[in-house]
C-alpha positions in Angstrom: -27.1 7.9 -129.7 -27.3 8.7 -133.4 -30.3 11.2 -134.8 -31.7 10.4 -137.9 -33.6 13.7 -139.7 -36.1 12.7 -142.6 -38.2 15.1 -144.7 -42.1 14.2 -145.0 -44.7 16.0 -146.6 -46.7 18.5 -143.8 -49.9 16.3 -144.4 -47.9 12.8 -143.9 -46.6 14.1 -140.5 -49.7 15.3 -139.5 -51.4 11.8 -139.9 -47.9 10.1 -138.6 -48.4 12.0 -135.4 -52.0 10.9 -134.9 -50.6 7.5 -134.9 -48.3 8.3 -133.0 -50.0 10.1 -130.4 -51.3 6.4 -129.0 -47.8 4.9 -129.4 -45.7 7.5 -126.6 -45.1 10.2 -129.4 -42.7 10.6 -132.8 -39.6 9.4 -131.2 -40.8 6.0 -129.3 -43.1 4.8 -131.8 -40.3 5.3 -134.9 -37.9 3.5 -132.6 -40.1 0.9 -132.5 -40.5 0.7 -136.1 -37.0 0.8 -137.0 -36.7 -2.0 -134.7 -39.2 -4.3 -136.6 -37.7 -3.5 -139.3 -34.4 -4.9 -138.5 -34.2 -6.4 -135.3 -31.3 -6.2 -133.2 -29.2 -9.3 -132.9 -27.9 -11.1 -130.0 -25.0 -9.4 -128.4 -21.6 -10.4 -129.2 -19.2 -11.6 -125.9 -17.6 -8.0 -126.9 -20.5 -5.6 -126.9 -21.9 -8.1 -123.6 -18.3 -6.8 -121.8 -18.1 -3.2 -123.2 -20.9 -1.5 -120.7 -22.2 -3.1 -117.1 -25.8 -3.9 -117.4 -27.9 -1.9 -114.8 -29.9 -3.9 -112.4 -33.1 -3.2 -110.6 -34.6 -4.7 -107.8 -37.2 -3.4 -105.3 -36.6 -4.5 -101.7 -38.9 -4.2 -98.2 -38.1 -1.5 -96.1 -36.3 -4.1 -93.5 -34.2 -5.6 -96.2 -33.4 -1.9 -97.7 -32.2 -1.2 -94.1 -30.1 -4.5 -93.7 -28.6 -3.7 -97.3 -27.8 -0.1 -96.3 -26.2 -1.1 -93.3 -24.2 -4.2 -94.7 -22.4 -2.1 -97.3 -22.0 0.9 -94.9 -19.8 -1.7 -93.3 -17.6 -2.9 -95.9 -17.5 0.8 -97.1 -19.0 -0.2 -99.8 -22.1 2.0 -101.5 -25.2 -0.4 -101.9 -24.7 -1.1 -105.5 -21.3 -2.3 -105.5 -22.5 -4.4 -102.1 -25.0 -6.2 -103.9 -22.7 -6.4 -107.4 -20.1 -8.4 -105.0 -22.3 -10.4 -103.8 -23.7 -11.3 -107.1 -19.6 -11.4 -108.3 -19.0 -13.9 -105.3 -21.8 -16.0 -106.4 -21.0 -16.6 -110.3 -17.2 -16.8 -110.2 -16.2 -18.0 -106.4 -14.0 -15.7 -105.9 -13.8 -13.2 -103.1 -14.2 -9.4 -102.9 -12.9 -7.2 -100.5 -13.8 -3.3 -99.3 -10.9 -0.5 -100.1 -9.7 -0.8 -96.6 -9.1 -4.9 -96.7 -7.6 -4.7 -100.6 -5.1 -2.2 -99.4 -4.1 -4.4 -96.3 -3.8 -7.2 -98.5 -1.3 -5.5 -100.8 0.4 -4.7 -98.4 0.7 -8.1 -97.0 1.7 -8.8 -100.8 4.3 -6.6 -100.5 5.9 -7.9 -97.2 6.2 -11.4 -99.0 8.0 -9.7 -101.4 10.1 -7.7 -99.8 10.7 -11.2 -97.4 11.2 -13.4 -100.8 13.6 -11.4 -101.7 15.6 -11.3 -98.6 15.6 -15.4 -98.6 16.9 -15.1 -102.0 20.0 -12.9 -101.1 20.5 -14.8 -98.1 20.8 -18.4 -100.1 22.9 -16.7 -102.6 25.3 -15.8 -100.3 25.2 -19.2 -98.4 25.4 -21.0 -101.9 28.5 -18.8 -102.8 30.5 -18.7 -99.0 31.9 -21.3 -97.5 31.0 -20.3 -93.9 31.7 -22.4 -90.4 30.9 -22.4 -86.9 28.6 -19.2 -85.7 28.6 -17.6 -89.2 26.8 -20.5 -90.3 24.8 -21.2 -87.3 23.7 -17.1 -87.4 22.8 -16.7 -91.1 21.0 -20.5 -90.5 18.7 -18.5 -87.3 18.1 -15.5 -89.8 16.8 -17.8 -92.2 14.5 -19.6 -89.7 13.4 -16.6 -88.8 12.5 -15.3 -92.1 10.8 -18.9 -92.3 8.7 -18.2 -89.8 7.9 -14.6 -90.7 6.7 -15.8 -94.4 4.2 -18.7 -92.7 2.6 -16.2 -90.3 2.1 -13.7 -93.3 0.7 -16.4 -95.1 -1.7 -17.7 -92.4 -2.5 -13.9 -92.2 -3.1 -14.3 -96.1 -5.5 -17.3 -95.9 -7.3 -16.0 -92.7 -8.3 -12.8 -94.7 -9.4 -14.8 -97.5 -11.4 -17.2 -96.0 -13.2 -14.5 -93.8 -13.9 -12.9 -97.0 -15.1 -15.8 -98.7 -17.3 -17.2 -95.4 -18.6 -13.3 -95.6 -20.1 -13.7 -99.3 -21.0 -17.6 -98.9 -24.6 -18.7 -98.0 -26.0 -18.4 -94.1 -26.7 -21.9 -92.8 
């Protein structure tokens, strides 16, 4: 915040602070001059995105318990619980605590590590000319690796549809 110093005649400040005085002192009631005088204007998308507004909101001691214990059990302090949810709302897209993120990346690693595996094993079948068992083996490996990508994708959509029922309205 910037400080701006002026010098005023000893008899001007004296009647400036009597006005003042009703107006929460020197400081607020020049702010709020210097604000009429040139008003702010709107926000650009920039200055909206540079700093998180701060949001208040008063709650009944039952629903203060209910929030405390809902984020407690995502891990999750009660600010970032209710940011979520409000996240959920506007953009539809889910928002996991510490714990699930890092199981999902780690899921996301697994398909990797399995992608990449399927993609050295059809090299080599596109390059070989294989028959009998070699060909029947490396065809099991692959349906294996098959069916080891589906589960971790059924794993995948589970997680993110429990997430997403989680955020999404009560009936």
């Amino acid at each position: 915040m910037a400080i701006i110093n002026v010098r005023v005649p000893d008899e001007m400040v004296a009647r400036f602070d009597g006005w003042a005085a009703e107006r929460g002192g020197r400081s607020a009631a020049l702010r709020r001059l210097i604000d009429r005088a040139c008003p702010a204007a709107p926000p650009t998308p920039a200055q909206r995105i540079a700093r998180p507004m701060k949001l208040t909101v008063r709650l009944s001691p039952t629903d203060s318990y209910g929030l405390h214990a809902a984020a407690a059990e995502m891990g999750l302090t009660r600010s970032a619980w209710a940011a979520a949810l409000i996240r959920r709302r506007l953009t539809h897209r889910p928002t996991f605590s510490q714990s699930d993120g890092l199981a999902l990346a780690a899921i996301q690693s697994d398909l990797r590590r399995i992608g990449v595996n399927a993609n050295q094993i059809a090299r080599a079948l596109n390059t070989a000319v294989l028959e009998g068992k070699v060909l029947d083996l490396e065809l099991a490996y692959l349906d294996d690796l098959r069916a080891e990508i589906r589960g971790h994708m059924h794993a995948l959509r589970e997680a993110l549809e429990g997430n997403l029922a989680y955020w999404g309205a009560e009936p």
